[in-house]
N, C-alpha and C positions, 0 to 999 in steps of 0.2 A: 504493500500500500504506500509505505513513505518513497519507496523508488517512481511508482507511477505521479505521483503528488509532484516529487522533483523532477519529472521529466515535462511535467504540464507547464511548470515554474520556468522549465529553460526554455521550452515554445515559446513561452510569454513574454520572455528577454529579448531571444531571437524577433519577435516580430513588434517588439515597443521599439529596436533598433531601427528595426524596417521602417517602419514608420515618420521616425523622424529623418530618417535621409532619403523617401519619398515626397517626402512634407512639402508644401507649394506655401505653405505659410507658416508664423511664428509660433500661431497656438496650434496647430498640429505636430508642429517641431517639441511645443512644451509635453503634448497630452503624450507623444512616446517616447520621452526622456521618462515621464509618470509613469507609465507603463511599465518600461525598464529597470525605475528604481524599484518600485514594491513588487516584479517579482524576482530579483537579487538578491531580498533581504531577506526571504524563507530560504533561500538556497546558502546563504552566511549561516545563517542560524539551525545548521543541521548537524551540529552537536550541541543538544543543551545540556552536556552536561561541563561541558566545559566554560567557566565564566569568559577566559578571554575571549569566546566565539559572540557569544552572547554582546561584552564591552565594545566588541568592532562593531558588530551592526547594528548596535543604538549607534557610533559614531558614527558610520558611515552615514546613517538613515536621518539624525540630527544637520549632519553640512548637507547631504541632499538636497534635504528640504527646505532648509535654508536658502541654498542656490537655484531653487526652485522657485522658490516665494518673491525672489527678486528676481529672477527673469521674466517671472509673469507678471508683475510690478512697471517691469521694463516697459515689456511687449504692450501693457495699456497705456503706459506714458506714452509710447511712442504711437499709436494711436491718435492719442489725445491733443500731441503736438503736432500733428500733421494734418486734423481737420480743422485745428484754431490755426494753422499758419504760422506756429512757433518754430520754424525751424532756430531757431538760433539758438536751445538748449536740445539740438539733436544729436551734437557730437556727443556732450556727455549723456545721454541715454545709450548713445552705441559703445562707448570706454563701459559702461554697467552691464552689457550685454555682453560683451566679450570678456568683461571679469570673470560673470557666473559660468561663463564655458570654460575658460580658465579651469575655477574652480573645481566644477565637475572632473575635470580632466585630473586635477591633481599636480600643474606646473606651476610653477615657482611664481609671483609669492606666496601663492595659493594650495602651496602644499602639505602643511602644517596637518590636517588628519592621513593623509597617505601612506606613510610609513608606519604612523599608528594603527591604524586598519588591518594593515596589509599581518602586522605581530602576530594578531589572531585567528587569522585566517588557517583553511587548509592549503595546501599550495592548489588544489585544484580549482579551488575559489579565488585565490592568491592569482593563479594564472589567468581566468575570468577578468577579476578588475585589471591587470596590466594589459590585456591587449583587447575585449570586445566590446568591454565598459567604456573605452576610449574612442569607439569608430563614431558615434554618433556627437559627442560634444566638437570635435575634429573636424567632422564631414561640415557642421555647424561654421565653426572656426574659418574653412579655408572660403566660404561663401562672403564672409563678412571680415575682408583683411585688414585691419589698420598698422603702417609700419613701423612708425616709430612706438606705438606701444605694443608691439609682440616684438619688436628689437629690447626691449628689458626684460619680457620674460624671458626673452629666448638666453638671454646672458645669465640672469639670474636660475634657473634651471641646470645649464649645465654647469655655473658654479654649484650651487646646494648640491645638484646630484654626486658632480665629484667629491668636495669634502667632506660631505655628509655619512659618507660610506667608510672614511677612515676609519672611525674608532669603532668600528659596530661588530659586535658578536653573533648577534642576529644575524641570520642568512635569508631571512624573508624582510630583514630591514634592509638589508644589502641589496638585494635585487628590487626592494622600489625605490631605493636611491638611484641605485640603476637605469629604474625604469622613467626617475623624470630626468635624468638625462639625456636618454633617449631620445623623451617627449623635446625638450631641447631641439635633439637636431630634425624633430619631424617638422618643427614649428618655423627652424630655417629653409627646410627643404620646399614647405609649404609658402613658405614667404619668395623663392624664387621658382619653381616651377610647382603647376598645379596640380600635377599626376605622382610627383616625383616623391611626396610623402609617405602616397599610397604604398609605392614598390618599398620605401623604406618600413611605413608598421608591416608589412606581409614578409618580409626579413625579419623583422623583431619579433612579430609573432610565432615563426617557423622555429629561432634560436630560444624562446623563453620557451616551447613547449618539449623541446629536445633537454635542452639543461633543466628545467623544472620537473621533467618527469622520471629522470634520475635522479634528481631529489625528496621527490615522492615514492620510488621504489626503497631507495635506502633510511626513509623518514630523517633528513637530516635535516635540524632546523637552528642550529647552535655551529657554532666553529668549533666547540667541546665537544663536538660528538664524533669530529672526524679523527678523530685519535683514536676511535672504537671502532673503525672500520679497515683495520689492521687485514684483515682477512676478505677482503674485496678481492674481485678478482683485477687485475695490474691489467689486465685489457679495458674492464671499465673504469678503473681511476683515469687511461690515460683516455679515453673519450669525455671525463669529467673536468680532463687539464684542460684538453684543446677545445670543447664545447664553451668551455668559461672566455679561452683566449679570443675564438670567435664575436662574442656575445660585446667583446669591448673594443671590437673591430683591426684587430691585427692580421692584418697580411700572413698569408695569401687565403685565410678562410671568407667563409660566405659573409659574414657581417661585416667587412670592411668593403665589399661594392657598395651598398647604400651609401655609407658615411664616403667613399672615393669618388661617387657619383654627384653629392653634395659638395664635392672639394671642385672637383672640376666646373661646375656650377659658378660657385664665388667666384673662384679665379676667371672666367670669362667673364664677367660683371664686375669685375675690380674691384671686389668689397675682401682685400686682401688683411687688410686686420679683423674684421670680424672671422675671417678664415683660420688666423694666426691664433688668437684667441680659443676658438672654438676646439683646434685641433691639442694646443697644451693642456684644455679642460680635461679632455679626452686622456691624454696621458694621465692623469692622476685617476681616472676611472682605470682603466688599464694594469693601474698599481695595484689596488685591492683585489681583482682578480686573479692578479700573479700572486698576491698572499695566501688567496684561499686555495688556488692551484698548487701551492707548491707546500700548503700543509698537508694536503690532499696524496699530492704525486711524491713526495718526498721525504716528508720528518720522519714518516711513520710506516715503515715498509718492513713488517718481517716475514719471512718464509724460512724458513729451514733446508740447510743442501740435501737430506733424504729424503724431503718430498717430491717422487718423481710423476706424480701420479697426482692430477690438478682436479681436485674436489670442489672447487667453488663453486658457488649455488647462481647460475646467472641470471639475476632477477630480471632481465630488462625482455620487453616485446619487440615483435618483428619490427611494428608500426615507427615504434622508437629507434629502435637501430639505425630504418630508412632515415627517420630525420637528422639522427645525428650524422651519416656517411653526405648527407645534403647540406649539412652544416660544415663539416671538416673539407670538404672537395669541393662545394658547390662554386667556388668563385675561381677555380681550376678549370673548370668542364665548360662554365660560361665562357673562361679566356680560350677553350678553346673552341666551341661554336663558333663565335663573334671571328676566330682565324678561320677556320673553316666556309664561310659566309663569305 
């Protein structure tokens, strides 16, 4: 019963998305953002027995609605200024309209419950709000661009996202520091070509569900706990090293075409310091990966020379495997199409 319940619950997600990136107007845009939140929130709340699950989604369900209550605040002021004639307080009706998407989204300055959230979560709810929870505030976003205020998020984002990940133990804080990083460079990619964000979350979404679902098989949710997985098998530690390496875009794996296809972007637009800027962000993302890879692949490796005879228990699926061999190769087999071509 509670599986059929939750499968009705993801329809419901799936099609409040739909809805608003169909939407031909702002209140159809609000009604399946509404949609989307109240059935996310049964789907967060599918362990009660655990209070952190419970703590996320009053938060989540508190800034929602909050961002919710002002967008639809917005969407009547902006009504209301447009049949009196008031254009001259429409700019800032549209800065309040692109906050609450902001928000929803979880970018920088706006991201103050996201990481909190993200704690309590499962990582398969975890993986939910990083990448499907984002298409519709996004899709929102690139309709309605203003530049020089998503040139602040966009900085402010992949600073937080970088530093913000240094000190953390949490691996489900790590990965949505991560993830408004990311949001960072979709928000630039978005700001200089219109498709070109897309190709970028469908790269991010491919790498969080390949790295996320080997985090889910091995339940690891602490940096303490990869000390206890001494007995992994050394063929999945090192799809866990170079899965990570990808995910923060190092050469030659698949998650550095997006962010290379963003580079070459700037650089013909000559916004060479925001390029400069964005890419050293990047490095410091890069660094906490290499920490958790190389606690991962390296501190803690024992095997014995009489074991000749490899008993490891290999928990991962076909499905997973495919994404990760598309994550470690995929920007290998493009280079070599695009020669091919």
């Amino acid at each position: 019963m509670k599986k059929i319940s939750n499968n009705i619950f993801l329809i419901m997600l799936i099609f409040g998305t739909l809805v608003t990136i169909s939407s031909n107007s702002w209140l159809g845009a609000w009604m399946g953002l509404e949609i989307n939140l109240l059935s996310f929130i049964p789907l967060m709340n599918d362990n009660k027995k655990n209070l952190l699950t419970s703590e996320s989604s009053l938060k989540y369900f508190l800034t929602q609605a909050f961002a919710s209550s002002i967008l639809l605040f917005a969407i009547i002021m902006m009504m209301f200024l447009y049949n009196n004639n008031m254009l001259m307080f429409n700019k800032f009706n549209e800065i309040l309209i692109l906050s609450t998407l902001l928000l929803k989204t979880g970018a920088a300055p706006f991201h103050f419950w996201f990481p909190e959230v993200m704690e309590g979560l499962s990582w398969v709810n975890g993986l939910i709000l990083m990448t499907w929870q984002k298409i519709a505030p996004l899709m929102l976003l690139s309709y309605n661009f203003m530049y020089n205020f998503f040139m602040i998020s966009i900085i402010l984002s992949m600073l937080i996202g970088s530093l913000g990940g240094l000190n953390q133990i949490s691996i489900r804080k790590l990965m949505a520091f991560s993830s408004i990083n990311h949001l960072g460079w979709m928000l630039l990619a978005m700001m200089n070509n219109e498709c070109l964000w897309m190709l970028y979350f469908l790269m991010y979404s491919i790498l969080s569900f390949s790295i996320i679902s080997m985090f889910n098989n091995f339940k690891l949710f602490y940096f303490n706990q990869i000390f206890n997985i001494s007995t992994m098998n050394p063929i999945l530690k090192l799809l866990i090293f170079l899965n990570l390496l990808s995910l923060g875009g190092l050469p030659p794996f698949l998650g550095f075409l997006p962010k290379w296809l963003v580079i070459q972007n700037l650089t013909s637009m000559n916004q060479l310091f925001l390029l400069t800027i964005s890419v050293c962000l990047t490095l410091i993302t890069l660094y906490f990966y290499l920490r958790l890879s190389y606690s991962i692949f390296m501190l803690n490796f024992q095997k014995n020379s009489w074991m000749l005879k490899n008993n490891f228990n290999l928990k991962i699926t076909s499905m997973s495997l495919i994404l990760n061999f598309i994550s470690i190769g995929g920007l290998i087999m493009i280079s070599m199409i695009y020669m091919i071509m």
